[in-house]
N, C-alpha and C positions, 0 to 999 in steps of 0.2 A: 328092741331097737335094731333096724335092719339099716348096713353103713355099705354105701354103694361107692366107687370110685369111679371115676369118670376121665378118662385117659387116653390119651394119643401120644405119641412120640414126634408126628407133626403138627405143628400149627396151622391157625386159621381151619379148621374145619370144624370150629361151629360147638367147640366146648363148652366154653364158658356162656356161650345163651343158651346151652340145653340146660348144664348145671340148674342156672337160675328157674326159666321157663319150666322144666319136670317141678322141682321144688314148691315153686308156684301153684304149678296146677295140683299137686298133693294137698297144699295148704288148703285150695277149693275145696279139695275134701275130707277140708276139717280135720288133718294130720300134723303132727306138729312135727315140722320140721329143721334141721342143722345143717346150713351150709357149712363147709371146713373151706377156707379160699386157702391152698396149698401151692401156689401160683404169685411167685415175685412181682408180676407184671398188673397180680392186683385187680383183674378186669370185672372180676365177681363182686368186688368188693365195693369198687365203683358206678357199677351197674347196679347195685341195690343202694347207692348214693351214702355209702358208712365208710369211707378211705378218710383216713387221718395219718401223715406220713410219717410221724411221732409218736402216733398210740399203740399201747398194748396189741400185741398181733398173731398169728401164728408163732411167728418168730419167737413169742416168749413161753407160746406153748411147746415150742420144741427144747426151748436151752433150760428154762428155771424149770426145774423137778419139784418145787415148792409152791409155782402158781397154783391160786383156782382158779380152773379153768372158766367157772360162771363169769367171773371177773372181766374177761376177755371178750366173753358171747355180747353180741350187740342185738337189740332189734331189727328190726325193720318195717318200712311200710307195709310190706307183704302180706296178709293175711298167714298166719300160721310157721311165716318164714324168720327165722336168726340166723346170725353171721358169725362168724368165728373170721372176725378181719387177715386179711393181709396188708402189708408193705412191702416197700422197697429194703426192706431189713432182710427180709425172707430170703433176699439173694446171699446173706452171708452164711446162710444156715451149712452149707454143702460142706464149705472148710472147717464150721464151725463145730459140727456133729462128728466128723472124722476126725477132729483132733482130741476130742474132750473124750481123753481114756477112762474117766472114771465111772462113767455110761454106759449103757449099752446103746447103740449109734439106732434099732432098726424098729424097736414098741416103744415109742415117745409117745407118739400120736395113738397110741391104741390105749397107753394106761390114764390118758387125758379123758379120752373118749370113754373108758369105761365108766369114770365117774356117773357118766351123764346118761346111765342105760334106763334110767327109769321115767326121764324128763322130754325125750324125743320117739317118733313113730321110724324116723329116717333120719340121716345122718347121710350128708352126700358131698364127695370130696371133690374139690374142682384142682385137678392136677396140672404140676407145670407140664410143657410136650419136650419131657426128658425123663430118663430112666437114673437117675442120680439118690439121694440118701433122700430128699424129702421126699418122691414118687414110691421110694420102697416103705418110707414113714407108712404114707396113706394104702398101700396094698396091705401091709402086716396087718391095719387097721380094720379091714375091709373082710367082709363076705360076699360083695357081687363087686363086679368088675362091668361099665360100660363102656363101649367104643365109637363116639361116633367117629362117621366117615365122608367127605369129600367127595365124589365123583369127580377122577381126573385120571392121568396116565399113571400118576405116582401112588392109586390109593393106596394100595399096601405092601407099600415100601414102609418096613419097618416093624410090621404087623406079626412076621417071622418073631424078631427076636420081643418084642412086647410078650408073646404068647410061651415063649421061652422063659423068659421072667417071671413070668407069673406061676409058670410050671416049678422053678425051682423058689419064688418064695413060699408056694404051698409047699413043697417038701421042706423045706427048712424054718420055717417061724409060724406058717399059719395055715395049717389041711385043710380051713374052710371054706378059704379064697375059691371063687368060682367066676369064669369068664361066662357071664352073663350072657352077654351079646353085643352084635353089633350094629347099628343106625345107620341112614343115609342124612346126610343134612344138604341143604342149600340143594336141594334137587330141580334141575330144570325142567324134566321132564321131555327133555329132546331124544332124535335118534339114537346119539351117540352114547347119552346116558340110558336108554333103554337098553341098550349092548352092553353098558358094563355092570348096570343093575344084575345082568342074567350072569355076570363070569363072578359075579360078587357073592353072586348064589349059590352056584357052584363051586365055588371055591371056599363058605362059609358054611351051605348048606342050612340046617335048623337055626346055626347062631344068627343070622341075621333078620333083622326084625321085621315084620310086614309092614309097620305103618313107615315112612320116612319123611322128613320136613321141607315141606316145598320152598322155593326159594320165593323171598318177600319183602320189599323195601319196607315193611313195617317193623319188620324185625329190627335193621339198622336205625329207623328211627326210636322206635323204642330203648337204644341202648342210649342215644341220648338224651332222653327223656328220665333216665335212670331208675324204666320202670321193665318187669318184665312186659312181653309184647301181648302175652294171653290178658294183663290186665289195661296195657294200654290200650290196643284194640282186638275187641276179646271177639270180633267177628271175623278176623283179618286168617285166611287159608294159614299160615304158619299156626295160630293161638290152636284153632280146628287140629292142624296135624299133634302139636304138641301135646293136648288131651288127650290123642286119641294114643299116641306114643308112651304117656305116662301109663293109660289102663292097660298096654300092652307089657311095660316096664311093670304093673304090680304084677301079674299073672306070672314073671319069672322071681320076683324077689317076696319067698313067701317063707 
């Protein structure tokens, strides 16, 4: 079971639809996949249309040491795709894991996960855009690390100490964590983004991935359709990018 994190420290660039959409397009090929929605704001969980702001959630995957975790996994429409829900509970978790001493605050989510190594091909975490107790849950958890990224002046503002973090969770909980790489999303395809496409390059070198996700009003209707966009329109340049991004994502997670 290969368990990928999926991670920015900002928002709005384009997490939570790759989450879904790679997972998706895995499912196409006949992969069984686990989303983990580790994100209070829920947008994964919504997005594959299984939000219930009462129901069992991550949230009781992090606090009750007693759960099963099967209990929690939801379906979905998706071909090949399960949920491990969020809610708005997930936002107590920060104060809630720091206080409860009798715990260890930072392998919740990895001995939850372990249960399930015989049952899924992938396992793929959708993170809040903070570096807090549940974003270190889902690293410890984790043997690849994705990035997507933005095109703007601020892309990586923040990308420093992300890469910091992940340096010192693998020395201290988990050697196997590995920074995967990193994506462009919502790409225009203009001047200005072919200039920072090149300092992205340069500045990321091998990590950054060749294929990137063109920008696509299909994409946004698809979110409210509460389907992914490969399946709502599976001809639309985003669904195209996103296949060709996931064969590019298995070639690094082997």
């Amino acid at each position: 079971m290969k368990k990928v994190s999926i991670v920015n420290i900002k928002g709005g660039v384009g997490k939570t639809v790759s989450t879904v959409n790679i997972a998706a397009c895995l499912g196409e090929l006949n992969k069984k996949v686990l989303i983990v929605d580790a994100d209070a704001q829920s947008n994964a969980t919504q997005y594959l249309n299984c939000y219930s702001p009462e129901g069992i959630s991550t949230y009781d995957v992090l606090m009750d040491k007693d759960i099963d975790v099967n209990t929690v996994i939801k379906n979905t429409s998706v071909k090949g795709v399960s949920v491990i829900p969020a809610n708005i509970k997930l936002i107590l978790c920060e104060n809630e894991i720091v206080n409860d001493t009798r715990r260890s605050r930072e392998n919740r989510l990895k001995k939850a996960l372990d249960a399930l190594k015989e049952e899924y091909d992938y396992v793929i975490i959708d993170c809040p855009p903070s570096l807090g107790v549940v974003t270190t849950n889902a690293l410890v958890a984790s043997d690849y690390i994705l990035v997507p990224i933005k095109i703007d002046r601020f892309a990586l503002d923040g990308f420093g100490y992300l890469l910091d973090t992940i340096d010192q969770i693998s020395d201290e909980f988990n050697p196997k964590l590995n920074f995967t790489g990193a994506f462009i999303t919502m790409d225009k395809r203009t001047a200005i983004n072919r200039k920072m496409k090149a300092e992205l390059k340069e500045a990321l070198k091998d990590k950054l991935f060749n294929v990137s996700i063109r920008e696509n009003v299909k994409v946004i209707q698809s979110t409210f359709e509460q389907q992914p966009v490969i399946t709502y329109c599976k001809n639309a340049i985003s669904s195209k990018d996103y296949r060709a991004l996931t064969q590019e994502v298995m070639k690094h997670v082997i």
